[in-house]
N, C-alpha and C positions, 0 to 999 in steps of 0.2 A: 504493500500500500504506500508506503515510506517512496519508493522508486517509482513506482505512479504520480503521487504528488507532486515528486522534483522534476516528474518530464514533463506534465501538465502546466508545471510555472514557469520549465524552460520556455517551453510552445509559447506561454503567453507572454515572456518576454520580448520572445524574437517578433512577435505579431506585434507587438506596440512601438518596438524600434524601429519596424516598417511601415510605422504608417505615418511619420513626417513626410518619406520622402512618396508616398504612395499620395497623400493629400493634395501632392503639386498638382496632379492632374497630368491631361493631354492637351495639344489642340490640334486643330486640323485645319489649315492652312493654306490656299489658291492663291498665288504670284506670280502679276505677269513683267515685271521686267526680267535685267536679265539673270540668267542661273545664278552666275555667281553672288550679287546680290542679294539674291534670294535664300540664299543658303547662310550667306554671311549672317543674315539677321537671323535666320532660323536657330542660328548655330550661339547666335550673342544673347539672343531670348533663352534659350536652353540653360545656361551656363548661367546667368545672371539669377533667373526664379526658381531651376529644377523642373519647369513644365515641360515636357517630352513632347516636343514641335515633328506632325508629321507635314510635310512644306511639297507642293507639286508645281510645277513650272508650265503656267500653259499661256496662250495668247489670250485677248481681251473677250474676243468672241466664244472662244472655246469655254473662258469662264464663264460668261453668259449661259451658255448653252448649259453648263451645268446645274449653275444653280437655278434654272428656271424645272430643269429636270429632276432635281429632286427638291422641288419647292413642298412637297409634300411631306418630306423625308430627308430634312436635312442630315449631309453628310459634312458640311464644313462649315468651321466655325467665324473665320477670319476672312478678307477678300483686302490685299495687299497689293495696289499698283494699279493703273490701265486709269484713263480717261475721268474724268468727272461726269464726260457726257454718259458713259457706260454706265455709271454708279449711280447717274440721273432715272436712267432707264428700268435697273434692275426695283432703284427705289418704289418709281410709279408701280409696277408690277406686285409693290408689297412684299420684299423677296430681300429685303435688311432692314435692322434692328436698328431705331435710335439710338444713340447715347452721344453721352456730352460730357468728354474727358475733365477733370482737375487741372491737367494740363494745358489747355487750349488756349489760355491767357499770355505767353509766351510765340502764339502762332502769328506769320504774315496776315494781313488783313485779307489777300488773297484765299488764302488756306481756310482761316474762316468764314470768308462771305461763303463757298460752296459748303460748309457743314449748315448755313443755316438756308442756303438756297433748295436742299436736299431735303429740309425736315429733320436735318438731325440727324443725317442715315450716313451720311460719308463725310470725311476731313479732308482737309487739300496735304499732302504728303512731299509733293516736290513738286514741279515745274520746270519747265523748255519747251524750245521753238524747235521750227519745221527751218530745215534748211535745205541747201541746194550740193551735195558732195561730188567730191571725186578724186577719181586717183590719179595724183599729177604724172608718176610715170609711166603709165599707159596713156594718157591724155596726150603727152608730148610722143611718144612712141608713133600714135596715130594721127600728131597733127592735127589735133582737135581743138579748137575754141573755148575757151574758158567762158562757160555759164554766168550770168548774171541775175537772170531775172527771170519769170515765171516762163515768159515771151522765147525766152534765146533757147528753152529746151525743145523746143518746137521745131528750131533747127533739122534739116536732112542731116547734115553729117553724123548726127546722133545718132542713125536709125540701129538700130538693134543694140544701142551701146546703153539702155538704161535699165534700172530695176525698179519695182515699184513691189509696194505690201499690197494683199489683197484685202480689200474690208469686208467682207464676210469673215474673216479669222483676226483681223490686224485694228487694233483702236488706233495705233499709228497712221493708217489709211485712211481711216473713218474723219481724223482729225483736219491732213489732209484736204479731202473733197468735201469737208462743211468748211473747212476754210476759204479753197475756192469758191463756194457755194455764197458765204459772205462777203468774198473780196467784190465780188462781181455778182451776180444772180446762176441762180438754178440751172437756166437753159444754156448758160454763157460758158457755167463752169464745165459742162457735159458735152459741151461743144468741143473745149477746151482738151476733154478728156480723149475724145475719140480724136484728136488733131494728134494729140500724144502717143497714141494709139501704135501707130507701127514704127516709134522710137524706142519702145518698149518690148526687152525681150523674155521677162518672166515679172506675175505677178506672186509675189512669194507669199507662202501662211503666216510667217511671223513680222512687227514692223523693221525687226533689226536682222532680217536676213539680208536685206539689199543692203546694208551696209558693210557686213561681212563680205559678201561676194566682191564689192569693192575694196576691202582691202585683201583680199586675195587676187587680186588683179585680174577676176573673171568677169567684171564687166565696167566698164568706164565710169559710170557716175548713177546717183541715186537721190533719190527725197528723203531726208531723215530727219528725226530729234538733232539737236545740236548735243546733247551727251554722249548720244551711240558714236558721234565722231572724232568728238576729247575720248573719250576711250578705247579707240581704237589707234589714234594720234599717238598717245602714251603706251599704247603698246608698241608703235614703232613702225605703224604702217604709215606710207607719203601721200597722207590725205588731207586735204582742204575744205574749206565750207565757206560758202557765202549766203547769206537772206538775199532771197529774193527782192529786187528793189521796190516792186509794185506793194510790198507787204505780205505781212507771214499771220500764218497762225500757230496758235503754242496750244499746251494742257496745265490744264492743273490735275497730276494724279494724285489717287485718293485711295482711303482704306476704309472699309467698313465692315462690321457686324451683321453673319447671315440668321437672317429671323428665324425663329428655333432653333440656334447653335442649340446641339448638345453642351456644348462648353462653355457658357455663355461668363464665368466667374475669369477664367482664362483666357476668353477673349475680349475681356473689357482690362484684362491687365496688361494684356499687348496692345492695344490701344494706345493705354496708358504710357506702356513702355516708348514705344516707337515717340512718343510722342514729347521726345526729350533731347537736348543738345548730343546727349552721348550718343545714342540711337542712332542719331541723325550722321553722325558725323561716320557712320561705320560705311556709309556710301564712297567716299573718296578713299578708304583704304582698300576697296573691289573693287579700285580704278573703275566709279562709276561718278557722274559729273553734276549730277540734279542736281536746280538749285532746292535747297533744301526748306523747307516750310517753319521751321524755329526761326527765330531773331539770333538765339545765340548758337548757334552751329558754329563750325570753325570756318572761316573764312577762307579762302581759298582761290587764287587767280586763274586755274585753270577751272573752276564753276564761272558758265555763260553768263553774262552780263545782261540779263534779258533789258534793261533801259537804254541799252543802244541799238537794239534792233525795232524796226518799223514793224509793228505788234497790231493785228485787224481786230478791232470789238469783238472779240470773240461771246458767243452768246451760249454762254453751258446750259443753260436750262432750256432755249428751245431747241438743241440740237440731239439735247439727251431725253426728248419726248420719242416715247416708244414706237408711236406714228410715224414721226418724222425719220427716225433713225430706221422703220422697217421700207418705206419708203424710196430712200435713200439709195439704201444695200439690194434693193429690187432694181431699182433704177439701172443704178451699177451694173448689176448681172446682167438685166437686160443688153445696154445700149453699148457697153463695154466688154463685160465679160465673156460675151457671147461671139466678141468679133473674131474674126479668122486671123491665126499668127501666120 
């Protein structure tokens, strides 16, 4: 009975030393920039709480597609990155949880106008503009004209030498053609887009595919974030960027809370987290460039200077109306996506 007793106290000691670290919990985690990023925080959240971050990398779209699919049955708790218009959309659908960090008081006025444009449903996270890229030693290889403007990609010499994200999978893309869509009108931009049409040799799934192919010198020049090209800059590839003269369009991306997390204690603490100068700053150590949504991040030269580029009224709330945006991506498909390469 005596050795009974002491194995029955052992059991219950070993049960109660395990359940500090059993109480952290999990989360479950959808992020769409890029991997590295994505892991670096997974891996800084992990370390810092003890919560056991499961973290999957997919495009803007592809998150959409998820969590509308199990809106009934939520599987993830967190939604980390991609557009504000996306996070507008998913909102409208009832498909993320309000809340409203402790920490928000410290955020860009930017960052906050979309948590309260949202209801409460998403925070602004970082921000950048749409540029104009390319790879200067392929460009000169091939005697090609240095880009300037929305106008000069239109260019023949271009023909088969660009890349572009498809917006059906890419918020990158989506960003893009409601930017054109606001620099200019609807019909002008779609004009626009079929003119581009067969300077374009692959519409890729992700928004930073076209930028990678151009620093692997597989294809001359590309539409990007201006971070996707500081960090590819710094890795060492001969790429360049210029804003389009006529004006650009940028994002504010965002994080929010999926309604019915399972995890919901855990994912208002990553919120939280992220939501902090230390956080913030673990971007520039992934050689990633956003500018970041805190006031006190670290400062840093190689983060874009979004007040010297020519920035179009961007409109997040009517671009991330679910109409608009399915609209949009129909349009797309149709008058574009469907042309003959």
């Amino acid at each position: 009975m005596k050795k009974l007793l002491r194995l029955l106290a052992g059991l219950a000691a070993l049960a109660l030393s395990a359940l500090p670290a059993a109480a952290q919990g999990s989360l479950n985690m959808l992020c769409a920039p890029a991997a590295d990023w994505c892991e670096a925080i997974a891996a800084a959240f992990q370390r810092d709480t003890g919560i056991r971050v499961a973290m999957a990398r997919k495009s803007t779209g592809e998150i959409l597609a998820q969590i509308r699919a199990e809106a009934q049955n939520p599987r993830t708790d967190i939604w980390f990155g991609a557009s504000a218009e996306a996070h507008f959309s998913a909102a409208e659908g009832n498909l993320l949880q309000a809340y409203t960090s402790p920490n928000m008081a410290g955020l860009h006025d930017w960052a906050k106008r979309v948590h309260a444009m949202s209801g409460e449903r998403c925070v602004g996270v970082s921000s950048g503009a749409i540029g104009l890229a390319w790879n200067r030693e392929l460009m000169a290889r091939k005697n090609l004209p240095l880009p300037r403007s929305w106008a000069d990609m239109l260019n023949p010499a271009y023909r088969g030498e660009i890349q572009l994200p498809n917006p059906n999978s890419s918020g990158t893309a989506y960003t893009i053609i409601a930017g054109l869509i606001q620099l200019w009108d609807e019909d002008r931009a779609f004009d626009y887009l079929r003119r581009l049409h067969p300077n374009v040799n692959a519409y890729t799934r992700s928004g930073a595919a076209p930028m990678q192919a151009v620093s692997r010198g597989e294809t001359a020049l590309a539409v990007s974030f201006n971070m996707e090209v500081t960090s590819m800059q710094q890795a060492g590839f001969p790429i360049d960027l210029v804003y389009p003269s006529e004006g650009t369009s940028y994002e504010v991306a965002c994080m929010s809370i999926i309604r019915g997390a399972r995890n919901l204690p855990q994912a208002r603490r990553f919120y939280d987290w992220y939501l902090t100068p230390a956080a913030m700053d673990i971007g520039p150590k992934a050689n990633q460039w956003h500018v970041p949504a805190h006031k006190d991040a670290a400062p840093d030269p190689r983060i874009p200077d979004l007040s010297q580029v020519k920035l179009i009224d961007y409109d997040f709330a009517a671009y991330g109306e679910s109409n608009r945006r399915r609209h949009i991506l129909q349009r797309w498909e149709r008058e574009i996506g469907s042309l003959p390469r």
